[in-house]
RONU-586939 format. One record per residue: residue in three letters; z, y, x of N, C-alpha, C in turn. Coordinates in nm, 3 decimals. Layout:
- ALA,Z,Y,X,Z,Y,X,Z,Y,X
...
END
This chain:
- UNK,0.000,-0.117,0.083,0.000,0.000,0.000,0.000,0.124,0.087
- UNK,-0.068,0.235,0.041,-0.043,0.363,0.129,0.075,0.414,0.057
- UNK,0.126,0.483,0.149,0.239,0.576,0.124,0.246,0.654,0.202
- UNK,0.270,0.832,0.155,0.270,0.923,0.228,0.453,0.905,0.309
- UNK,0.450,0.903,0.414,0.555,0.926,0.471,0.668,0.987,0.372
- UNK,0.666,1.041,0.287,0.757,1.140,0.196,0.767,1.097,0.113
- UNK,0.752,0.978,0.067,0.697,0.877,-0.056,0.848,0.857,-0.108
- UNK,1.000,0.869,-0.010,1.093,0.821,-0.064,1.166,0.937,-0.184
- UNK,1.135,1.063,-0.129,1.167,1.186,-0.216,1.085,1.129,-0.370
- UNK,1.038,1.092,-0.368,0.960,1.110,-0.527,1.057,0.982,-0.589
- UNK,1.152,0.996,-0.743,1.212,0.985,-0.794,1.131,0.937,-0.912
- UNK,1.221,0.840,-1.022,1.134,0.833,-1.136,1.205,0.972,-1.218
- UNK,1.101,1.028,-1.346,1.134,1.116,-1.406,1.127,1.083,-1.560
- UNK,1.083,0.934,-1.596,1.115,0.883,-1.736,1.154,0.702,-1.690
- UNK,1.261,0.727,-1.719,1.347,0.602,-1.723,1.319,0.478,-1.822
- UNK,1.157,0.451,-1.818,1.096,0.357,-1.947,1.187,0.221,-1.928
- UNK,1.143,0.174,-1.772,1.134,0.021,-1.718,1.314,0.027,-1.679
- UNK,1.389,-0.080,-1.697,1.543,-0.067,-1.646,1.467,-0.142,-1.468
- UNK,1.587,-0.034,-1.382,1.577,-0.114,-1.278,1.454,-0.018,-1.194
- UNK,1.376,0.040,-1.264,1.279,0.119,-1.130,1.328,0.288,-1.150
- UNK,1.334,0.262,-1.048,1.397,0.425,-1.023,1.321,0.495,-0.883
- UNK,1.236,0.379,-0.791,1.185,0.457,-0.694,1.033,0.385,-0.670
- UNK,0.943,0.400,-0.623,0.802,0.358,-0.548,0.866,0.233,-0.543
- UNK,0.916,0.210,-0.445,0.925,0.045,-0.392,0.984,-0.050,-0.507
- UNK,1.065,-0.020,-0.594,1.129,-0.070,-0.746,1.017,-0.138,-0.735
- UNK,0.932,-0.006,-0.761,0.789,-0.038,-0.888,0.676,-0.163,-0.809
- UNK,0.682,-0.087,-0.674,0.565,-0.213,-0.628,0.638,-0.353,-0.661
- UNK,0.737,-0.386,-0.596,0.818,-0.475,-0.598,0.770,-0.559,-0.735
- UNK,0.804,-0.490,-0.841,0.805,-0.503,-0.985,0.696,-0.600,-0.990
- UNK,0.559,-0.504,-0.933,0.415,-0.480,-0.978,0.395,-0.638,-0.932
- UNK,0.412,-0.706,-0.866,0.378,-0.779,-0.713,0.403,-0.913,-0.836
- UNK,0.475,-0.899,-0.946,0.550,-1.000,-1.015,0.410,-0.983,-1.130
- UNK,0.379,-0.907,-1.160,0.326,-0.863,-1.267,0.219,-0.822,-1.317
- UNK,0.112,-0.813,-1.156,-0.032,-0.849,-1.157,-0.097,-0.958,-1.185
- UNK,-0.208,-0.970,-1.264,-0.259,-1.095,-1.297,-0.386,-1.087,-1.274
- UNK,-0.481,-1.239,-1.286,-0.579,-1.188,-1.312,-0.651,-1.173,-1.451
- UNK,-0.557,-1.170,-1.502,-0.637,-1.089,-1.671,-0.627,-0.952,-1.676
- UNK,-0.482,-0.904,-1.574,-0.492,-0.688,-1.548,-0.594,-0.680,-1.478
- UNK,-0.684,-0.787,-1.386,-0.747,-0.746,-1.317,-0.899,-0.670,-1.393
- UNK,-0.996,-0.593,-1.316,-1.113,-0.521,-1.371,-1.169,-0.675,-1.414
- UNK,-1.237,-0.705,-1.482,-1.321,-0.803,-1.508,-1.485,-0.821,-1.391
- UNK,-1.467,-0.731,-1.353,-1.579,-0.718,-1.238,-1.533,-0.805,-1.158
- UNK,-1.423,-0.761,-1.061,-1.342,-0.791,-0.949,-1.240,-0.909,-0.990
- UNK,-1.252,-0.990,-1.102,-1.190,-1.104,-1.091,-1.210,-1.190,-0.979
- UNK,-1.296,-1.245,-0.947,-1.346,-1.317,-0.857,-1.257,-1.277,-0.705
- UNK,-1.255,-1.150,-0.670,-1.162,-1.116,-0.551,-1.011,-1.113,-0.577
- UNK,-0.983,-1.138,-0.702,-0.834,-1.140,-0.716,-0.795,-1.276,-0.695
- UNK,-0.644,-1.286,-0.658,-0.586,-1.402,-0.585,-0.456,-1.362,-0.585
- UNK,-0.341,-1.526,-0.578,-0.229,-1.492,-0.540,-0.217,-1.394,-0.390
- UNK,-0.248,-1.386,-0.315,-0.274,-1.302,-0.241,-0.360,-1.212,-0.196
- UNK,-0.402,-1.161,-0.293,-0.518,-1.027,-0.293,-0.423,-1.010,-0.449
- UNK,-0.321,-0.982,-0.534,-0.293,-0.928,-0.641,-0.339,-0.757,-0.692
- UNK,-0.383,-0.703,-0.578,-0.380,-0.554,-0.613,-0.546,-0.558,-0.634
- UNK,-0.627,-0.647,-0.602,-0.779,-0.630,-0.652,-0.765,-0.592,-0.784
- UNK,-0.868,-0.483,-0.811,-0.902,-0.464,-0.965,-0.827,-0.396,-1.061
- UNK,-0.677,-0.334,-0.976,-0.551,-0.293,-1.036,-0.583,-0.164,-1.080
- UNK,-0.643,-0.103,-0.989,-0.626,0.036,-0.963,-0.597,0.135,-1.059
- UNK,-0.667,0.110,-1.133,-0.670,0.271,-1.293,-0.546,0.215,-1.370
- UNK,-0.518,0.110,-1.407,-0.416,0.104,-1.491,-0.259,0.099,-1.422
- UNK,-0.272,0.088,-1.279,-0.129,0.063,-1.164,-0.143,0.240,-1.168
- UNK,-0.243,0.325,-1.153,-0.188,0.464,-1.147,-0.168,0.491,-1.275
- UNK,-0.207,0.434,-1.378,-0.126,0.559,-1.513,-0.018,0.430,-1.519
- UNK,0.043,0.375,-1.471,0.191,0.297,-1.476,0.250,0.424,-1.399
- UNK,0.233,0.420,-1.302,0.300,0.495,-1.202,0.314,0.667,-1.288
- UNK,0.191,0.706,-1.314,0.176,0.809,-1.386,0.311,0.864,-1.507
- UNK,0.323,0.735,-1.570,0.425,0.708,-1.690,0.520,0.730,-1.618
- UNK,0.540,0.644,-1.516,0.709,0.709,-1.483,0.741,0.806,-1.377
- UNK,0.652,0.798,-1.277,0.664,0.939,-1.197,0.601,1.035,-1.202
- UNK,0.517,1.073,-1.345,0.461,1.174,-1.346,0.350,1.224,-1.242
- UNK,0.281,1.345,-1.227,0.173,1.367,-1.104,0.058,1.356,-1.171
- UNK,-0.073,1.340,-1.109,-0.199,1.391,-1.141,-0.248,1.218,-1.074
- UNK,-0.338,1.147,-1.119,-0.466,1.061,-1.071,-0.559,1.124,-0.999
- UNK,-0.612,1.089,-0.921,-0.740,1.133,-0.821,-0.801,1.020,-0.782
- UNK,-0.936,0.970,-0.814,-1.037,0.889,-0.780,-1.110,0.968,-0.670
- UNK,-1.098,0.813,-0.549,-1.225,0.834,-0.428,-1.336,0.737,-0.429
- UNK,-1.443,0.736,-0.394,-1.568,0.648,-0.423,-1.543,0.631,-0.252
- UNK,-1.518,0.469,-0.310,-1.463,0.372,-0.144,-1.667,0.367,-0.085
- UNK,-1.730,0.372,-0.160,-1.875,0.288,-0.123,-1.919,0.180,-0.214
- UNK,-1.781,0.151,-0.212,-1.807,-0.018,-0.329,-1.742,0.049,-0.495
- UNK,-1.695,0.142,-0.534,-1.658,0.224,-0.669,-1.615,0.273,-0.621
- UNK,-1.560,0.307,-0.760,-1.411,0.448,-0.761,-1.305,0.395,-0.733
- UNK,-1.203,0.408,-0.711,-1.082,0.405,-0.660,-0.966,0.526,-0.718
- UNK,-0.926,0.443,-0.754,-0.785,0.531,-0.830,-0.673,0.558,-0.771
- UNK,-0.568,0.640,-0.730,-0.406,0.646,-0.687,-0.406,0.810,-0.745
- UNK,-0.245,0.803,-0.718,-0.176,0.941,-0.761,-0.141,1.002,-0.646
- UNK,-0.124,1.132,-0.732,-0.042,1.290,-0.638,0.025,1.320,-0.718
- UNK,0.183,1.303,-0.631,0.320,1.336,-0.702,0.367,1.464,-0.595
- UNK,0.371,1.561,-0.663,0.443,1.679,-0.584,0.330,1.654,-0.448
- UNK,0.192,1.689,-0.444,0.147,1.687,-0.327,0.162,1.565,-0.268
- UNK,0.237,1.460,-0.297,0.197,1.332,-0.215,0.164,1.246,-0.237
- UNK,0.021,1.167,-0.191,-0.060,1.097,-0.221,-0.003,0.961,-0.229
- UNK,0.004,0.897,-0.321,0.053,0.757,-0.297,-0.032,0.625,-0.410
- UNK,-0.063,0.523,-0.341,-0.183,0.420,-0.356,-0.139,0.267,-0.343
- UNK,-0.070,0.217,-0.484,-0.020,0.122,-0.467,-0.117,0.005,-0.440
- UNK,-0.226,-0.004,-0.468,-0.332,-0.114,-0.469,-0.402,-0.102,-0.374
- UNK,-0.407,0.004,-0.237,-0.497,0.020,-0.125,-0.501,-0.188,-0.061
- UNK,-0.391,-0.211,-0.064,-0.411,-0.375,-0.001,-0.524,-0.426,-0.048
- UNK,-0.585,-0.391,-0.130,-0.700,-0.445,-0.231,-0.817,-0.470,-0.072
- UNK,-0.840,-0.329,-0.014,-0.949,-0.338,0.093,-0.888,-0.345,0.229
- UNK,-0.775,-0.450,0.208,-0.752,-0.524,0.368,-0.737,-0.440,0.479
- UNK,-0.819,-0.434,0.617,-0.856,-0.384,0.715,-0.922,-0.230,0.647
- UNK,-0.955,-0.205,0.602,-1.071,-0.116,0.537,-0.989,-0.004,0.464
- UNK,-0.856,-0.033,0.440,-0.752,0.067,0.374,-0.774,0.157,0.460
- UNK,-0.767,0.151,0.610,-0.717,0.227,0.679,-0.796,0.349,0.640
- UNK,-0.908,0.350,0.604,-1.023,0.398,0.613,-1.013,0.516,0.507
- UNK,-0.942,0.454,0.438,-0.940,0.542,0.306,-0.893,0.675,0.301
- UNK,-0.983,0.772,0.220,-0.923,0.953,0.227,-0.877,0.982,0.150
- UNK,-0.746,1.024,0.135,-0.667,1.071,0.032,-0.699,1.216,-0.032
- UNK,-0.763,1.328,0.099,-0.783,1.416,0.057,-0.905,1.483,-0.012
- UNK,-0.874,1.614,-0.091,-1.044,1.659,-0.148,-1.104,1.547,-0.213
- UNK,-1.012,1.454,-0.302,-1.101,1.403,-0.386,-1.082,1.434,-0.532
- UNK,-1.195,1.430,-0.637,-1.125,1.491,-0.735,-1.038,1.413,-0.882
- UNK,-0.959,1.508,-0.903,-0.894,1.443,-1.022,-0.990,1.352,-1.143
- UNK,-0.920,1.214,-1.169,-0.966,1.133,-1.236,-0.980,1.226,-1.389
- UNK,-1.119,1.182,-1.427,-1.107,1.237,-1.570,-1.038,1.196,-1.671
- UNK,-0.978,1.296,-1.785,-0.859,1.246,-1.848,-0.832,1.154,-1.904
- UNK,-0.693,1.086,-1.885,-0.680,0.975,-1.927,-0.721,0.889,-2.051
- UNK,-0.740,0.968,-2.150,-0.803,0.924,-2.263,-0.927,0.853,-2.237
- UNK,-1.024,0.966,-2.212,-1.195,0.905,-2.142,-1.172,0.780,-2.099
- UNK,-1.079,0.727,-1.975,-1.085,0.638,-1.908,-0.991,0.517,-1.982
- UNK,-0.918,0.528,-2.071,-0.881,0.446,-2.164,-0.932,0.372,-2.225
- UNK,-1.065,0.458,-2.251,-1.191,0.392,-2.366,-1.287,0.313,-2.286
- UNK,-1.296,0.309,-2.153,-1.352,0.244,-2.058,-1.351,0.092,-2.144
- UNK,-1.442,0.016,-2.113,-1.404,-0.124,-2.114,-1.286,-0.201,-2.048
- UNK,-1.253,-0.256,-2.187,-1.108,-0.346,-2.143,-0.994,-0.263,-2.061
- UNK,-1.006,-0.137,-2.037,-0.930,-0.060,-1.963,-0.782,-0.081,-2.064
- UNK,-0.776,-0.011,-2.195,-0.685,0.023,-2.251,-0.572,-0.148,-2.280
- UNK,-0.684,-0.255,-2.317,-0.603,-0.364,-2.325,-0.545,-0.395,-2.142
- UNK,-0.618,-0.365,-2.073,-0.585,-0.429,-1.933,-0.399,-0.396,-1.901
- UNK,-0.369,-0.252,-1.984,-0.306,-0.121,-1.916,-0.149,-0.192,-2.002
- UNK,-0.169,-0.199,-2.156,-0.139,-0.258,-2.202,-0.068,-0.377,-2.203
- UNK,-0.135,-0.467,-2.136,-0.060,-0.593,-2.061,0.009,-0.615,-1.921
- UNK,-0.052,-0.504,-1.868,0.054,-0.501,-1.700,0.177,-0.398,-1.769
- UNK,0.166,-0.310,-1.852,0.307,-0.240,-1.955,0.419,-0.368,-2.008
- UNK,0.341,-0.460,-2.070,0.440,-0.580,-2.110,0.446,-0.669,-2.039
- UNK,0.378,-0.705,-1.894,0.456,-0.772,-1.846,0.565,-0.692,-1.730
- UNK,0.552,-0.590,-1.724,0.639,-0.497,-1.693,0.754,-0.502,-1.731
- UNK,0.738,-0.478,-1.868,0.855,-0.474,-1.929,0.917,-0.645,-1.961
- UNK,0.864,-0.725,-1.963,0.932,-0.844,-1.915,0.976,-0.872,-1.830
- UNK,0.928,-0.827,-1.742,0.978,-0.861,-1.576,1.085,-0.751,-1.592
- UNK,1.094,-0.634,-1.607,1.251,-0.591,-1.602,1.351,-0.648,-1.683
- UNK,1.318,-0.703,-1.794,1.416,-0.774,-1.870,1.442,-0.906,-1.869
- UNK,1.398,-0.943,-1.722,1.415,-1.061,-1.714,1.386,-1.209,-1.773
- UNK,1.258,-1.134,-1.876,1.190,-1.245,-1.941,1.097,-1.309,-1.903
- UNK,1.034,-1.402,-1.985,0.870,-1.459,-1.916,0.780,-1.362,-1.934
- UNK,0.650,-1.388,-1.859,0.573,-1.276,-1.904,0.489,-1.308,-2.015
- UNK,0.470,-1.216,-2.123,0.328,-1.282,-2.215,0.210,-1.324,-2.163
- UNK,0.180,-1.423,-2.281,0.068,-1.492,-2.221,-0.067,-1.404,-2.290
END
């Protein structure tokens, strides 16, 4: 995952999920709670118990969005768009593991804000995708199974 060095200052500011209160909560969380049905339907094929963050991207930033607040900003890696947030100025990208070696690569800056969340809701399968990493979210904090 990228994280701006300053990544520990950013706090949650809506207390949805019990138990996440910071970035690492949430990845932590996330790591339980990626599948490949959250995944894009494109990028199934690259998702794996170990590749979990393939395909995450738009619906892991409006998670993050929900509870730490901040703005989305999409970069076009070469291969799509690419989604993460800016909280108080700091860029942070829970699904960069997605491109391996190739993260490194990635520019956080001067890219522009994702168009509004609604638009991208209506995307295909976006809104159900977003939907189900929310409930198994919220299972995984409550210590339940996740839905099937």
């Amino acid at each position: 995952m990228y994280y701006n060095p300053h990544h520990n200052e950013i706090k949650a500011v809506n207390k949805i999920y019990p138990g996440i209160e910071s970035l690492d909560d949430l990845y932590d969380a996330l790591c339980h709670c990626w599948t490949r049905e959250t995944c894009t339907e494109r990028l199934r094929n690259k998702w794996s118990e170990s590749n979990k963050t393939a395909g995450q991207c738009a619906i892991t930033a409006f998670i993050v969005q929900d509870i730490f607040g901040g703005e989305i900003h999409e970069m076009d890696t070469g291969r799509g768009l690419h989604c993460y947030n800016v909280i108080d100025g700091i860029a942070i990208d829970l699904t960069s593991e997605q491109f391996g070696d190739e993260a490194e690569k990635l520019s956080y800056e001067n890219n522009p804000l994702q168009p509004e969340r609604e638009i991208r809701m209506n995307q295909t399968q976006k809104r159900e995708r977003y939907e189900l990493l929310k409930a198994n979210l919220e299972a995984f904090c409550k210590k339940a199974p996740l839905p099937d």
